[in-house]
TORKOL-4160 file (C-alpha; in steps of 0.2 Angstrom, whole numbers, padded with zeros to 4 digits, m for minus):
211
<pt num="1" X="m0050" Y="0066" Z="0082"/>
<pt num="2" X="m0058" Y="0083" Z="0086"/>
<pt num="3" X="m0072" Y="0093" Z="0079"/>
<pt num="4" X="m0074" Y="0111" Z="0080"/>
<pt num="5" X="m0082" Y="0110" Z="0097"/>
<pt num="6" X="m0073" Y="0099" Z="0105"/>
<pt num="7" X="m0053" Y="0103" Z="0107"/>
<pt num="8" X="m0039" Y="0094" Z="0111"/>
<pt num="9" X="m0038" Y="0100" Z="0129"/>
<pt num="10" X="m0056" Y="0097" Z="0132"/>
<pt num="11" X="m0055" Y="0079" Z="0124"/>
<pt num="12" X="m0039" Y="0077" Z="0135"/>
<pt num="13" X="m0052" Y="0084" Z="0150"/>
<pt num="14" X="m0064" Y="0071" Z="0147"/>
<pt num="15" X="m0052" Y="0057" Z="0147"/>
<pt num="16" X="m0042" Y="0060" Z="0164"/>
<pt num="17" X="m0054" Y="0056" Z="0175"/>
<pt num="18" X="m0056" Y="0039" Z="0166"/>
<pt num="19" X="m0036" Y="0036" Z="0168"/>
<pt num="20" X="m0022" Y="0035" Z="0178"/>
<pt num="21" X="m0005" Y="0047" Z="0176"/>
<pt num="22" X="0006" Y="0031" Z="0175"/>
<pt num="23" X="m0009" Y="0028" Z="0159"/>
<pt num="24" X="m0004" Y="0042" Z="0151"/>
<pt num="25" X="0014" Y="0043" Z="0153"/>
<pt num="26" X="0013" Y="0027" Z="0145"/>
<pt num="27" X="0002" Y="0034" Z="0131"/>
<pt num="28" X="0014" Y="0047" Z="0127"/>
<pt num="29" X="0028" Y="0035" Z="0126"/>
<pt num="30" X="0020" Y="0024" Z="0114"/>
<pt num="31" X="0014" Y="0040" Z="0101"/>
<pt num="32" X="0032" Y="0048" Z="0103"/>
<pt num="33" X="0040" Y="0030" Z="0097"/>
<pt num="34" X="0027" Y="0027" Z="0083"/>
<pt num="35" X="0018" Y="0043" Z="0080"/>
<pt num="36" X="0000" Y="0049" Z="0089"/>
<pt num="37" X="m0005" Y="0046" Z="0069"/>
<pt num="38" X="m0004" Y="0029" Z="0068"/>
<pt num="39" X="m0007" Y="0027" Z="0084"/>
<pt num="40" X="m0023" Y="0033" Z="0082"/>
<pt num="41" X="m0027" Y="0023" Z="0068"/>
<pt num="42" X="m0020" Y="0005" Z="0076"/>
<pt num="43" X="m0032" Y="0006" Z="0091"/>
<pt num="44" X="m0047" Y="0012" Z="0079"/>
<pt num="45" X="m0044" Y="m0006" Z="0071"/>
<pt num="46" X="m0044" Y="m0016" Z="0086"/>
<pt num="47" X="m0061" Y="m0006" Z="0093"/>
<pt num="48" X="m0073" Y="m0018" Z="0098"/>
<pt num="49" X="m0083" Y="m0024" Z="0082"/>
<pt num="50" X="m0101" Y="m0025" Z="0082"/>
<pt num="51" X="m0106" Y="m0011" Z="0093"/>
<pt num="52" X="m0094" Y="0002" Z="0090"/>
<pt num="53" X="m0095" Y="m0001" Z="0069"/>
<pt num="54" X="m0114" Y="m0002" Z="0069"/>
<pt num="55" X="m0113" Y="0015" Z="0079"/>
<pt num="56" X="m0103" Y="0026" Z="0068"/>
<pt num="57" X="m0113" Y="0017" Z="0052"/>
<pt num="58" X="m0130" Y="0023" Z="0059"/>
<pt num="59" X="m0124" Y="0040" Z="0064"/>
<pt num="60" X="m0119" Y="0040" Z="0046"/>
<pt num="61" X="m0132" Y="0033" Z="0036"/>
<pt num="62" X="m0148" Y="0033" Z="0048"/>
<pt num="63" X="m0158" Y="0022" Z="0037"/>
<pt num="64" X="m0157" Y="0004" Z="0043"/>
<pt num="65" X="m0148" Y="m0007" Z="0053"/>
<pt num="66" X="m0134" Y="m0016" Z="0044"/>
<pt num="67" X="m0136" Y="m0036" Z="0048"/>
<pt num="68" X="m0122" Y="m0044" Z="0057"/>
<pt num="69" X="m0114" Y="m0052" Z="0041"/>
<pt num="70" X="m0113" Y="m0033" Z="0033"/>
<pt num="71" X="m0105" Y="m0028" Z="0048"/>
<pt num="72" X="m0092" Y="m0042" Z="0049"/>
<pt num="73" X="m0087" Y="m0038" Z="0031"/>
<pt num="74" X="m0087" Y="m0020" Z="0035"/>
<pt num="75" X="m0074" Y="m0021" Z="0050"/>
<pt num="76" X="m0065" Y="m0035" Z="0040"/>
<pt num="77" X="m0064" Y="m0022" Z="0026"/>
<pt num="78" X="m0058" Y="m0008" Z="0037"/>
<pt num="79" X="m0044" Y="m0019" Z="0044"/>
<pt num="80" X="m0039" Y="m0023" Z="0027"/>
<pt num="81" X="m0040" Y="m0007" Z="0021"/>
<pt num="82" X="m0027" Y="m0002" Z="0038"/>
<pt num="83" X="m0015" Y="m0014" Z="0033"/>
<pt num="84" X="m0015" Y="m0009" Z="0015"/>
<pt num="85" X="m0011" Y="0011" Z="0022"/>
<pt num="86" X="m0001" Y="0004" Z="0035"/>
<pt num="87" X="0010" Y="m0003" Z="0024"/>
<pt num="88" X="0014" Y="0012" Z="0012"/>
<pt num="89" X="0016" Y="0022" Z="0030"/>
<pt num="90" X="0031" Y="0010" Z="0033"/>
<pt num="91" X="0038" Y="0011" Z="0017"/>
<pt num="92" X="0033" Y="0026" Z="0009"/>
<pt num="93" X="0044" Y="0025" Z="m0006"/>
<pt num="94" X="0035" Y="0013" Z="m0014"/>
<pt num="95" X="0021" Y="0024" Z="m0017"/>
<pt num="96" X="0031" Y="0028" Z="m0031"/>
<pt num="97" X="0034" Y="0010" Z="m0041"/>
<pt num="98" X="0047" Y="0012" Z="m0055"/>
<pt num="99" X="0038" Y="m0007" Z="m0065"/>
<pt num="100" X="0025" Y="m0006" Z="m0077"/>
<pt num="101" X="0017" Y="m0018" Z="m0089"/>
<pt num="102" X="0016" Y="m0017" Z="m0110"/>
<pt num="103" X="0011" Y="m0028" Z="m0122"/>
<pt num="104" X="0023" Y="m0034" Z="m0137"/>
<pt num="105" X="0018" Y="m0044" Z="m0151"/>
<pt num="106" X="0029" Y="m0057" Z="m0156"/>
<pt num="107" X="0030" Y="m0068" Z="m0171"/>
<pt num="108" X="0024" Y="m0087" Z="m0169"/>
<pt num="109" X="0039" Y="m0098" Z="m0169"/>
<pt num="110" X="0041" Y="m0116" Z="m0176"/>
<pt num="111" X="0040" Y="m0123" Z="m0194"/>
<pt num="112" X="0020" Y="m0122" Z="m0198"/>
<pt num="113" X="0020" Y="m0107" Z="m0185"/>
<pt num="114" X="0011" Y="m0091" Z="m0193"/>
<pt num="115" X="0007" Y="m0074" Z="m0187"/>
<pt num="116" X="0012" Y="m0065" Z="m0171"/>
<pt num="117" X="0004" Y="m0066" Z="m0152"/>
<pt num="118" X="0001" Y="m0054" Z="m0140"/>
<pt num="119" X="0011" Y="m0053" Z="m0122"/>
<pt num="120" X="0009" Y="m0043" Z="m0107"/>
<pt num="121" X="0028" Y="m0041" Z="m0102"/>
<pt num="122" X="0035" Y="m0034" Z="m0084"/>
<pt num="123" X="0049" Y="m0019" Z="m0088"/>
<pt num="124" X="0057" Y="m0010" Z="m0073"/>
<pt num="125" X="0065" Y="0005" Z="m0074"/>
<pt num="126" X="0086" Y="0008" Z="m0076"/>
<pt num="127" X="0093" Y="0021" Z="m0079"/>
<pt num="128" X="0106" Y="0024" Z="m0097"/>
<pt num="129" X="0121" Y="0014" Z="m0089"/>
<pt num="130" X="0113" Y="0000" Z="m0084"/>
<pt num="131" X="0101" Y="0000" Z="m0100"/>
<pt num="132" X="0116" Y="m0002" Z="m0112"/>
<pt num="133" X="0122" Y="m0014" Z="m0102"/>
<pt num="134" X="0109" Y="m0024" Z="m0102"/>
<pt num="135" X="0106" Y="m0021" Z="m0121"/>
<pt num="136" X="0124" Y="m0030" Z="m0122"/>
<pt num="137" X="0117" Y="m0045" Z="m0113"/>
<pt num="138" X="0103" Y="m0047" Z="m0126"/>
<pt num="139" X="0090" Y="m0039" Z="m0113"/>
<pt num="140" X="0077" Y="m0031" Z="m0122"/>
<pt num="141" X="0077" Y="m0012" Z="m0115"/>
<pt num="142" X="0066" Y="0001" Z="m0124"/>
<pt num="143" X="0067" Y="0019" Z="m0122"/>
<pt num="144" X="0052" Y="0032" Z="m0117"/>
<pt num="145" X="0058" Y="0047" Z="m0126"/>
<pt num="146" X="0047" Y="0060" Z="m0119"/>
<pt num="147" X="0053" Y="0058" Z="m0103"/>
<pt num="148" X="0070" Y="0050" Z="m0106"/>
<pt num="149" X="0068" Y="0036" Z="m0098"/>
<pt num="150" X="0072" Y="0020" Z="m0100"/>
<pt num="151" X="0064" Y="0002" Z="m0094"/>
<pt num="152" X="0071" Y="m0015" Z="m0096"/>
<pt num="153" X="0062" Y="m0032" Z="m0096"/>
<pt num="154" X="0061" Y="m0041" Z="m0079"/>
<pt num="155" X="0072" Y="m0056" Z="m0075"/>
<pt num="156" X="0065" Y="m0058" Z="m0059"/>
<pt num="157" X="0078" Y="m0046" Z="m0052"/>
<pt num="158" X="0080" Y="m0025" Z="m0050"/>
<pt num="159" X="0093" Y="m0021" Z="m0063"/>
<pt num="160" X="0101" Y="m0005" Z="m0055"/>
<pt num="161" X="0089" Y="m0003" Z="m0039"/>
<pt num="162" X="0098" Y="m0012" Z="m0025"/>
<pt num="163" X="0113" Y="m0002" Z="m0025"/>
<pt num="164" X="0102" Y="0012" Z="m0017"/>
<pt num="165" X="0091" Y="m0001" Z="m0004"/>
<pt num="166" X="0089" Y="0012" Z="0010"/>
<pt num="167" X="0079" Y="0024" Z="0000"/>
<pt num="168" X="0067" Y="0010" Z="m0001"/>
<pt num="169" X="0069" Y="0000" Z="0015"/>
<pt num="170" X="0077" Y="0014" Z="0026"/>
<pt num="171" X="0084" Y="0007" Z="0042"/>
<pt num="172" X="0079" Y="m0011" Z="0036"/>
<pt num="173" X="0089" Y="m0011" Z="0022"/>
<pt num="174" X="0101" Y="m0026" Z="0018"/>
<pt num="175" X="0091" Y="m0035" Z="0032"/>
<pt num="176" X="0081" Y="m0051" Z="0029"/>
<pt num="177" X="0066" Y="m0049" Z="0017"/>
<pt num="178" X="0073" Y="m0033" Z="0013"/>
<pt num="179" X="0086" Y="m0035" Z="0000"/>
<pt num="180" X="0089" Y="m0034" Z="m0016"/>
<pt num="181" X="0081" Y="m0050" Z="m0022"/>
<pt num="182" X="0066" Y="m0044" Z="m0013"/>
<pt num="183" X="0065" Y="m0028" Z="m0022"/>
<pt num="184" X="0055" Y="m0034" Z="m0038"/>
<pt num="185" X="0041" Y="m0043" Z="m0028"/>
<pt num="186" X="0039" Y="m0025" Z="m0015"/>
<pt num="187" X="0036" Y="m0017" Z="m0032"/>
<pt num="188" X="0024" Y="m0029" Z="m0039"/>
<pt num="189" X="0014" Y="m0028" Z="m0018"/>
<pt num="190" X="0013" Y="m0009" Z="m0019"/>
<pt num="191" X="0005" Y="m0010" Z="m0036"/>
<pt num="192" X="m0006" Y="m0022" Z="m0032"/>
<pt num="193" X="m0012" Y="m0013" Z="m0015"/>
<pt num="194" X="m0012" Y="0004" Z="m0025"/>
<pt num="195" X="m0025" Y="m0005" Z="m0034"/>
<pt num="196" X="m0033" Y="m0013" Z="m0019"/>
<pt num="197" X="m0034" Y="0002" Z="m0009"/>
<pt num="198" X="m0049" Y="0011" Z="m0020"/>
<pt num="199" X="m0058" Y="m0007" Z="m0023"/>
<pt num="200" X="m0058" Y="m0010" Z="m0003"/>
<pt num="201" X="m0064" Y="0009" Z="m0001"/>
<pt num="202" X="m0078" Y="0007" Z="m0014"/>
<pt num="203" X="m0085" Y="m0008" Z="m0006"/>
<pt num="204" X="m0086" Y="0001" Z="0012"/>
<pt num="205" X="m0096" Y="0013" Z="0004"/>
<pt num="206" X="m0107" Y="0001" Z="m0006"/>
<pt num="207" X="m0112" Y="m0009" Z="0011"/>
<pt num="208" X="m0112" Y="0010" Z="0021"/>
<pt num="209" X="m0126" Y="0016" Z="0006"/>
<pt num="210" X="m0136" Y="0000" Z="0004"/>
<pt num="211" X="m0140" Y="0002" Z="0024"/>
């Protein structure tokens, strides 16, 4: 990371005489294979704990220290936080998840049975072809008509989103824990990291402010 007064060249500058050429050939290597990004970001998480995170938190905030539990949540936050990223970095389709929960209310069933109950039913999206199909079936499929588009109830399978695996896995597609019987629970991870992700943030500003 640079600021306006530092530039690359003079961060590179202040770095050679600390390493060796073979050092930085090797460096150069590694951000070519998995990009100086994430790079980056990977040796940020394995920095040395209490030191380096108290550090940058009291450059930050310049009130208190924190205590040596506030910093282990803090760095055990920030690595959670990294995976979460890390994880939509790897398969960045999923930040677009195609399953969605509604509630339905259904009549009671059984002889004295009376009124209806609420559920909370998993629907993925399919597109018309498969809907009908699946309407043949006795799937219930319902149909959103302001964007015409249609969502079926889950059956602990994709309907009509493995045929296309590599827009979701890329290269992995079709390998182990990345076929089509694993599609449904990558959708049902991304949504719950998607949620995770501001929860994680807001606690690592809630611990950063009470310093």
């Amino acid at each position: 990371m640079t600021t306006p007064s530092l530039t690359v060249e003079d961060a590179i500058g202040q770095l050679r005489p600390h390493v060796t050429e073979d050092f930085l050939r090797t460096w150069r290597k590694v951000g070519m294979i998995v990009g100086y990004r994430n790079l980056g970001r990977a040796l940020s998480a394995i920095a040395p704990r209490k030191g380096a995170v108290k550090g940058i938190v009291e450059a930050q905030v310049g009130k208190r220290e924190l205590t040596d539990d506030e910093l282990d949540d803090l760095q055990a936050l920030q690595e959670q936080l990294f995976a979460a990223e890390m994880w939509f970095d790897t398969y960045p389709a999923f930040h677009k998840v195609p399953l969605r929960t509604v509630s339905r209310f259904r009549k009671r069933t059984g002889l004295l049975a009376k009124g209806a109950c609420q559920l909370m039913v998993e629907q993925i999206a399919v597109n018309a072809e498969v809907a009908e199909h699946l309407r043949q079936r006795g799937v219930p499929v319902e149909c959103h008509s302001l964007t015409n588009s249609w969502w079926a109830d889950c059956e602990d399978q994709a309907w009509g989103q493995d045929v296309f695996l590599e827009e979701w896995f890329g290269a992995r597609a079709g390998t182990e824990g990345h076929t089509g019987d694993d599609l449904l629970p990558m959708f049902r991870k991304a949504l719950a990291l998607k949620a995770e992700i501001p929860r994680l943030q807001a606690r690592m500003r809630e611990i950063e402010v009470a310093a």
